[in-house]
N, C-alpha and C positions, 0 to 999 in steps of 0.2 A: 393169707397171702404173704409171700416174702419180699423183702424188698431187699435190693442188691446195688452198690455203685459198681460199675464199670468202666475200667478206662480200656481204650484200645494200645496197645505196646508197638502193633505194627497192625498193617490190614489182615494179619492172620493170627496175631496173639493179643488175647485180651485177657486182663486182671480183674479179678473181681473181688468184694468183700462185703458180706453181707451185713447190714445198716440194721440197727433199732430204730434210730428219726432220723428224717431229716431237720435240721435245726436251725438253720439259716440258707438265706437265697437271695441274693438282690446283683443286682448288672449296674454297673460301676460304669464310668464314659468312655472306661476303657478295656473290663473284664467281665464273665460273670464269675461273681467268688459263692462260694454255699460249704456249708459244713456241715458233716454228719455224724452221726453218735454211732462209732461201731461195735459189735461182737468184741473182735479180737484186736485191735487198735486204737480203742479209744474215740476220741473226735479227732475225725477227719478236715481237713483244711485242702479244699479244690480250688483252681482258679481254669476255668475254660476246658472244666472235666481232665483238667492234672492236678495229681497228688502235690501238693507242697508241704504237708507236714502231717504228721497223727503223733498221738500221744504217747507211743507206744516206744515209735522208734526214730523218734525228731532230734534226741540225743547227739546219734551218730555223726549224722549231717553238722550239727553245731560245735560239736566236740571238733570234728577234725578241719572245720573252715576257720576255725579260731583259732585252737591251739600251737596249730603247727606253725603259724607265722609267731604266736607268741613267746615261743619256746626258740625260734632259732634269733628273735631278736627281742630279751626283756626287757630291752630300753625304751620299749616301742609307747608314747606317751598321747600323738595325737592322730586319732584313725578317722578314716568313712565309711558305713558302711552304705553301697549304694544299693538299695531293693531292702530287701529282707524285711518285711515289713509286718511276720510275726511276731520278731523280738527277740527268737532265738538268740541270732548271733551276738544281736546287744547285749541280753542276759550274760553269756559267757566272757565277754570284753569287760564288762562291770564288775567281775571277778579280780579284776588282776587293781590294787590298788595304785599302780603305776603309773595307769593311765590318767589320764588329763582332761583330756575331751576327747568326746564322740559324737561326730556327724552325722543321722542316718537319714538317708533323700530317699523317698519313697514315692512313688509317682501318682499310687491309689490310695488316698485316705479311708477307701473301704475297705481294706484290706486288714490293718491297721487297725481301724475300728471294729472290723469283726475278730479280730485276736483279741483283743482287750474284753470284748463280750466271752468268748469263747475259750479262750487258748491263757488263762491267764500260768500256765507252766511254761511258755517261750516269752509272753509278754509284761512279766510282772515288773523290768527294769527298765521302760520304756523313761519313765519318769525320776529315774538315778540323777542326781543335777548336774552330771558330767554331761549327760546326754540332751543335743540337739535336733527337733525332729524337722525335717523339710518338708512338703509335699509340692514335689517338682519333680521335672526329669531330671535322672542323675547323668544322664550325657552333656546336658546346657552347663547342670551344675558346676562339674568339674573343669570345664571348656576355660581358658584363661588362667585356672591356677597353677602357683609354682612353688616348689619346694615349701610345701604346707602341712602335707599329711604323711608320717612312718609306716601307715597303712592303709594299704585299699583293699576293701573285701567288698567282690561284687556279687553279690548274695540274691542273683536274678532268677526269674524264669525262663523256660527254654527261648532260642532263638527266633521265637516268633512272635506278632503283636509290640508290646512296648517293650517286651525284650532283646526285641532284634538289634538296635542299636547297639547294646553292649555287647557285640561281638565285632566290633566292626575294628580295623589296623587305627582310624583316625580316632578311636576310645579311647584304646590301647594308650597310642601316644600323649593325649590328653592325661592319661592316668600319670605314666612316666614323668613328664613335666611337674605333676601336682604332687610327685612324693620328694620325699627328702633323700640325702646322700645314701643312706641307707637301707630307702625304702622297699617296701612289701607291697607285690599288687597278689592277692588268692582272688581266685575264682573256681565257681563251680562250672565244669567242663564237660558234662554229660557221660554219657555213657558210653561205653567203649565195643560192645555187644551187637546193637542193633543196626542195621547200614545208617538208615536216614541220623541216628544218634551219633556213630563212630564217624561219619562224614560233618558234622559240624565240630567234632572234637578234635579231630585233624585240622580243620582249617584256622580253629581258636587259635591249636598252638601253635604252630606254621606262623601265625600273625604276630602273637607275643615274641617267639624266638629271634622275628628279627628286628625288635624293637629292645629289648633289654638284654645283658650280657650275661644275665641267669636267671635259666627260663625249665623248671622242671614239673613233670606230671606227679601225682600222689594218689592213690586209691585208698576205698570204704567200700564197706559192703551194708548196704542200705536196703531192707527186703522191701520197702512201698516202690521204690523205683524201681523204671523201666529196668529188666535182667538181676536188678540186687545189684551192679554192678557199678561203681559211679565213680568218677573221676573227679581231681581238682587240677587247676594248673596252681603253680608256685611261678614267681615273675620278682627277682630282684636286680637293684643296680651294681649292689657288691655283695649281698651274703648268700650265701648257700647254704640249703635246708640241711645239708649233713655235714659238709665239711666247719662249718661254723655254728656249728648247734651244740650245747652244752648241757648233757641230759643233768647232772647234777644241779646248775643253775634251778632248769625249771622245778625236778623235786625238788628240791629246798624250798618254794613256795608255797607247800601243802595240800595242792590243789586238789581236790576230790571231783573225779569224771568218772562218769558212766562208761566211758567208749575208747578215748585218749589215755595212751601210758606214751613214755619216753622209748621203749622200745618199739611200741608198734610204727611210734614216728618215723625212724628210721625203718622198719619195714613194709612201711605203708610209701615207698618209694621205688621199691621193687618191685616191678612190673610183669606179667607174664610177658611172654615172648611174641603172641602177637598184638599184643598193644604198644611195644617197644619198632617193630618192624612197620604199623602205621604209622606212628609219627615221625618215626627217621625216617619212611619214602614217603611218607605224604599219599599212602593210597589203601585202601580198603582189602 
């Protein structure tokens, strides 16, 4: 007998990859999370039968939600990250000795707890003494602060369930408020490919645009996600991902990535043509 995970892409496109074990299972107050041992990726990391992470190519995803905010501002000293509650993102912020402290508000401490079981390649720097773990909504979290944090990285699942909040204009602004003069909001912004996906990536950034005075898209080509295709937004009060980005700064740091160079930064900004024509009309 073979065994197979399945995710659906759309009601006519489904992904599959075939499993050695299942390894973990358990429904959280708010998800069910489960992990699998695959063939060709490693352990797999699901929440409500979507891919969040494998081992194979969790990289990409972390490489380019971190770097690109840290490379266009290295002064960047106090961050949040909201979700992300494999580790990834933290692992790579833990990187830069710059930093100061790190926030991370995660809402599902199962989550969290099954990466630390499982996943100890995104979660081994959960416990770095920069970093702080929440388990709370990062919507409440953030609600009231002001000029506190040089970065926000919202390192969520898609717009449904407890992720649906972080896509909302009143987030947004909440974000805006809690950064500093400088500050960095990134987000992961879905995919650009699928309607139901391209139609929440339009209306994220439609929302950030008109809330920050610089508000740009960035692509990665991710194969566990939906199309391979994935999006982030960039959302600052003053800098801009290329006109103020300093590829020598960042190499001069030494940084060893699997995924992130200083060129791809700057080309991972350039857009095909109709990803540029959704988000300038706001339509599919």
């Amino acid at each position: 007998m073979e065994l197979w995970y399945t995710e659906n892409h759309t009601e006519t496109v489904k992904f599959s990859i075939k499993v050695k074990e299942h390894l973990y299972t358990k429904a959280s107050p708010f998800q069910q999370i489960d992990v699998f041992d695959t063939y060709e990726f490693g352990k797999l990391l699901t929440i409500d039968g979507l891919v969040m992470i494998t081992e194979k190519d969790e990289f990409i995803y972390h490489d380019m939600i971190t770097h690109v905010p840290m490379a266009t501002n290295p002064n960047i000293k106090k961050v949040l990250v909201i979700g992300g509650g494999d580790g990834g993102t933290v692992r790579e912020l833990t990187r830069y000795k710059t930093i100061e402290k790190i926030d991370m508000v995660e809402i599902d401490k199962v989550v969290v707890d099954a990466s630390r079981e499982h996943f100890n390649i995104t979660a081994c720097k959960l416990d770095d003494p920069r970093v702080s773990l929440y388990f709370e909504d990062g919507i409440k979290f953030v609600e009231g602060k002001e000029n506190m944090y040089d970065l926000i990285i919202v390192d969520s699942t898609d717009p449904i369930g407890p992720g649906e909040g972080l896509f909302t204009t009143e987030f947004y602004k909440n974000c805006y408020k809690a950064l500093t003069e400088e500050g960095i909001l990134v987000n992961q912004n879905e995919s650009p490919y699928y309607e139901d996906d391209a139609r929440e990536m339009i209306r994220a950034s439609q929302k950030i645009k008109k809330i920050f005075p610089v508000a740009e898209v960035y692509q990665a080509h991710i194969p566990t996600y939906p199309s391979g295709h994935w999006l982030f937004g960039f959302a600052s009060k003053k800098l801009h991902p290329l006109k103020d980005f300093n590829a020598q700064k960042w190499n001069d740091l030494g940084l060893k990535t699997k995924y992130y160079n200083t060129d791809l930064h700057k080309g991972s900004f350039a857009l095909p043509n109709y990803v540029k024509e959704m988000i300038e009309t706001g339509t599919i």
